[in-house]
C-alpha positions in Angstrom: -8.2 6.8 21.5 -9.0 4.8 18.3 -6.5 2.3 17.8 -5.8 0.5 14.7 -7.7 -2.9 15.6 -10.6 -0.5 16.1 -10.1 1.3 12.8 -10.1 -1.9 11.3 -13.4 -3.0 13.4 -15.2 0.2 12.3 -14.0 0.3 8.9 -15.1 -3.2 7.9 -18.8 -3.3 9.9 -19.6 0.3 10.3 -22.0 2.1 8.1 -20.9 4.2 5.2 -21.8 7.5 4.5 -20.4 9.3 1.1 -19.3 12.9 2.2 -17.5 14.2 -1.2 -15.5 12.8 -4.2 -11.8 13.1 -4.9 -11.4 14.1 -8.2 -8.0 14.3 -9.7 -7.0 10.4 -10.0 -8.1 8.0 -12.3 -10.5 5.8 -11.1 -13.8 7.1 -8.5 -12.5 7.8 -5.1 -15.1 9.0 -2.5 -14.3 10.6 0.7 -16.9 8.5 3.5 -18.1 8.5 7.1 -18.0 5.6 8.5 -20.4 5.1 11.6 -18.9 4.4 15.2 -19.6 4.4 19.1 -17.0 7.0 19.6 -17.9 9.2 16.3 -18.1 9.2 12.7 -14.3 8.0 11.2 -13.4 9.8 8.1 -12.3 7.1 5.3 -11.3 6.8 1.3 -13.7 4.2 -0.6 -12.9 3.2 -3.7 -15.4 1.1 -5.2 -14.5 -1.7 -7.5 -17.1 -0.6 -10.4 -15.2 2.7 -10.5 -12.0 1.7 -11.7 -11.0 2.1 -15.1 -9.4 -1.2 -16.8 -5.9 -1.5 -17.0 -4.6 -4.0 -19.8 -1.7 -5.1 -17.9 -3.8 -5.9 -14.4 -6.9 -8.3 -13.7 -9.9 -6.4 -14.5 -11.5 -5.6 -11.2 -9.0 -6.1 -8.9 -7.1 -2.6 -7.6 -9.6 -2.5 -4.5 -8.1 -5.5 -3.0 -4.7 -4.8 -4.2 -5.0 -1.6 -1.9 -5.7 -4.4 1.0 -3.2 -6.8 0.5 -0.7 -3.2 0.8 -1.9 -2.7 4.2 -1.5 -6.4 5.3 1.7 -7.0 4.1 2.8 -3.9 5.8 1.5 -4.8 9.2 3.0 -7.9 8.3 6.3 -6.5 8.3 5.9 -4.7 11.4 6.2 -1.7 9.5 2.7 0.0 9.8 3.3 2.5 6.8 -0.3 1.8 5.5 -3.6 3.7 7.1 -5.6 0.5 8.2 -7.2 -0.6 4.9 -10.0 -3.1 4.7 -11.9 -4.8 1.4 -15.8 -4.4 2.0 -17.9 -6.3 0.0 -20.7 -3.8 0.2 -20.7 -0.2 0.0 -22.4 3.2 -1.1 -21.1 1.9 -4.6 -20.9 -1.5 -4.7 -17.5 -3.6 -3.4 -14.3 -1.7 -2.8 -11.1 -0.7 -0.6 -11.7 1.2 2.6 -9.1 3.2 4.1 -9.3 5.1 7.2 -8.3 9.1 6.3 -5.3 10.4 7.1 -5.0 14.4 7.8 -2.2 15.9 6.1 -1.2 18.8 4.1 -1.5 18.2 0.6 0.9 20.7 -0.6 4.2 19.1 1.5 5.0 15.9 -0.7 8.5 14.4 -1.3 9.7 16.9 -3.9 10.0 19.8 -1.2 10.5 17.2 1.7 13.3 18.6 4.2 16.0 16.3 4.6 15.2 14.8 7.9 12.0 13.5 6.1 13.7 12.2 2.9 16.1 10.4 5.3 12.9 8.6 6.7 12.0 6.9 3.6 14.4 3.5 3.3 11.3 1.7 4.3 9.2 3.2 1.6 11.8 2.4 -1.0 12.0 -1.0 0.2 8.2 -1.7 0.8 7.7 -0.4 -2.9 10.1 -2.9 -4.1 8.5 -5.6 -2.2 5.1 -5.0 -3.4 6.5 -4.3 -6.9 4.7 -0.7 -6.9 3.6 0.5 -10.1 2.7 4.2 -9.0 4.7 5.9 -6.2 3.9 9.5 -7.3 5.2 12.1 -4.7 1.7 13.1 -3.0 1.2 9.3 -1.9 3.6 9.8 1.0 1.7 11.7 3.3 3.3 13.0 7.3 0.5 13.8 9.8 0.1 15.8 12.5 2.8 14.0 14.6 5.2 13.8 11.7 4.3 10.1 10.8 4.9 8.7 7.2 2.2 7.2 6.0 1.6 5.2 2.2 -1.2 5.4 0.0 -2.9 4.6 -3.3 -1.4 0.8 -3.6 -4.0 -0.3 -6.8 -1.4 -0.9 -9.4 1.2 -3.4 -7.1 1.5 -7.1 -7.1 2.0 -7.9 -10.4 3.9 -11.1 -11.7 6.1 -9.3 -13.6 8.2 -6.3 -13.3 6.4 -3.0 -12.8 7.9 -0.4 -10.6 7.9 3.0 -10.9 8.5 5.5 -8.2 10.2 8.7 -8.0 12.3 7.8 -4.7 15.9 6.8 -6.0 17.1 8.1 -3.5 19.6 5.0 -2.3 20.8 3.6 -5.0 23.8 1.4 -4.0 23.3 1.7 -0.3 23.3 -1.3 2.2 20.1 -2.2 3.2 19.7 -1.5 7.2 20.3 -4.8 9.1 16.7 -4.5 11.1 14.7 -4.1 7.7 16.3 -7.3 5.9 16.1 -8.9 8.9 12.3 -8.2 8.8 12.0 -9.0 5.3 13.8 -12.4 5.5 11.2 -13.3 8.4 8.5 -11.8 6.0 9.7 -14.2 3.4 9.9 -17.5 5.7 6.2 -16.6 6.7 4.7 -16.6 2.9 6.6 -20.2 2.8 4.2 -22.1 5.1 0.8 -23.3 3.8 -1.7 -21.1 3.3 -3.8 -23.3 5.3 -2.8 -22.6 9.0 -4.9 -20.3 10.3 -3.8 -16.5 10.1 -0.8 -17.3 8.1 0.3 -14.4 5.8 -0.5 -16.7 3.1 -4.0 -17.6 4.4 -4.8 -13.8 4.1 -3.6 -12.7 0.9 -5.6 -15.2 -1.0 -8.4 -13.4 -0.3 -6.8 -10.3 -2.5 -4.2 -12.1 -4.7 -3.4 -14.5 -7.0 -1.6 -18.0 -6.0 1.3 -16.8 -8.7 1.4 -13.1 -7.3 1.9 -14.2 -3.8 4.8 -16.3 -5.4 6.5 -13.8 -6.9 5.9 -11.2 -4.1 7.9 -14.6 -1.8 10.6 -14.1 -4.5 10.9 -10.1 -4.7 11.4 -10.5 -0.6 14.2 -13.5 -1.1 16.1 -11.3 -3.7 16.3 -8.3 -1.8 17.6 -10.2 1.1 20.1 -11.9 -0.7 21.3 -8.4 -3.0 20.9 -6.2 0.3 21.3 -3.0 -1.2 19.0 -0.4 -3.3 18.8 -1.2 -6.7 19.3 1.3 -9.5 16.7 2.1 -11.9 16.9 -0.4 -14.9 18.0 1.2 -18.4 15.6 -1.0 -20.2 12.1 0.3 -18.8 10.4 3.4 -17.6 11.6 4.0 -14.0 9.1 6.7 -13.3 5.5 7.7 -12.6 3.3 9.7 -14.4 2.8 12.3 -13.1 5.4 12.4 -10.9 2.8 14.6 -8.3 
């Protein structure tokens, strides 16, 4: 069994192998093989020179945002995101890694059951934290064994207000005790230096800016102190598009 330190092992030294090309989003996503002891792992590579420049985000920069998703999940304790690496060499050039996860592309949150729209309180709340700009319905994927998993995190991090998802589906609710309690840890964590070793802090450098990692400190320290699901705002676009 491949665990997710071993994902993580393989996906950042193994070799690459470009298998086929997804090609309904935006930017140049490939599907890979990426070599191992135990067997080829299927992965998602998106190489830095194929994204198309946004005006409102750094030029060259959605690869790593897609890595700083995965940490600050497995930060949390939370373990929505595949294991997600940032390889500085690839098939392509630089980009985000992702080990693939298998799914059925044609059950996404608009025909959810209800069990599985009751799941999502996490997903809300990690889109809120990470200030998601793109939470279409196919990026919440369930696997073989029913798990949630998140994906496509390019467009999240930003300073300023950006969120756009399709899941309001809590508005006004408290906020479970066991995910602000997480959340407030999460935020105590950003608060020391980014110089001890293995620090939350110490790691996002690497993907973020000093002022994102701020404000991402101050999206955490809001929701704990609102602790509830906020309503869309009247004054900006709530949604993604397209919503699929």
């Amino acid at each position: 069994m491949v665990t997710s330190t071993d994902s993580l092992d393989i996906l950042q030294r193994g070799k690459i192998t470009v298998r086929g090309e997804f090609v309904w989003g935006s930017n140049y996503t490939f599907l890979v093989e990426v070599e191992s002891e135990g067997g080829p792992l299927q992965a998602v590579y998106k190489p830095t020179r194929g994204e198309r420049p946004l005006w409102d985000f750094p030029v060259a920069s959605l690869a790593k945002r897609e890595a700083a998703a995965y940490w600050v999940s497995q930060s949390l304790g939370w373990d929505l995101v595949p294991p997600t690496v940032y390889r500085t060499k690839g098939p392509v050039g630089a980009g985000s890694l992702q080990l693939y996860i298998e799914h059925d592309p044609e059950y996404h949150y608009f025909n959810f059951k209800v069990e599985d729209r009751q799941r999502l309180r996490p997903v809300v709340l990690f889109d809120l934290l990470i200030n998601n700009a793109d939470r279409k319905g196919s990026h919440i994927l369930v696997d073989a064994d029913r798990r949630l998993w998140l994906i496509d995190h390019g467009v999240c991090f930003h300073i300023e207000e950006k969120l756009r998802t399709v899941i309001w589906d809590f508005v006004g609710e408290p906020i479970p005790n066991t995910l602000l309690a997480d959340l407030d840890l999460f935020s105590q964590k950003l608060l020391v230096s980014s110089a001890v070793p293995d620090n939350i802090n110490h790691n996002l450098v690497r993907w973020l800016s000093q002022g994102e990692i701020r404000a991402l400190a101050r999206r955490a320290r809001d929701l704990v102190e609102e602790g509830c699901y906020p309503a869309p705002k009247p004054n900006r676009r709530p949604y993604p598009w397209p919503a699929i």
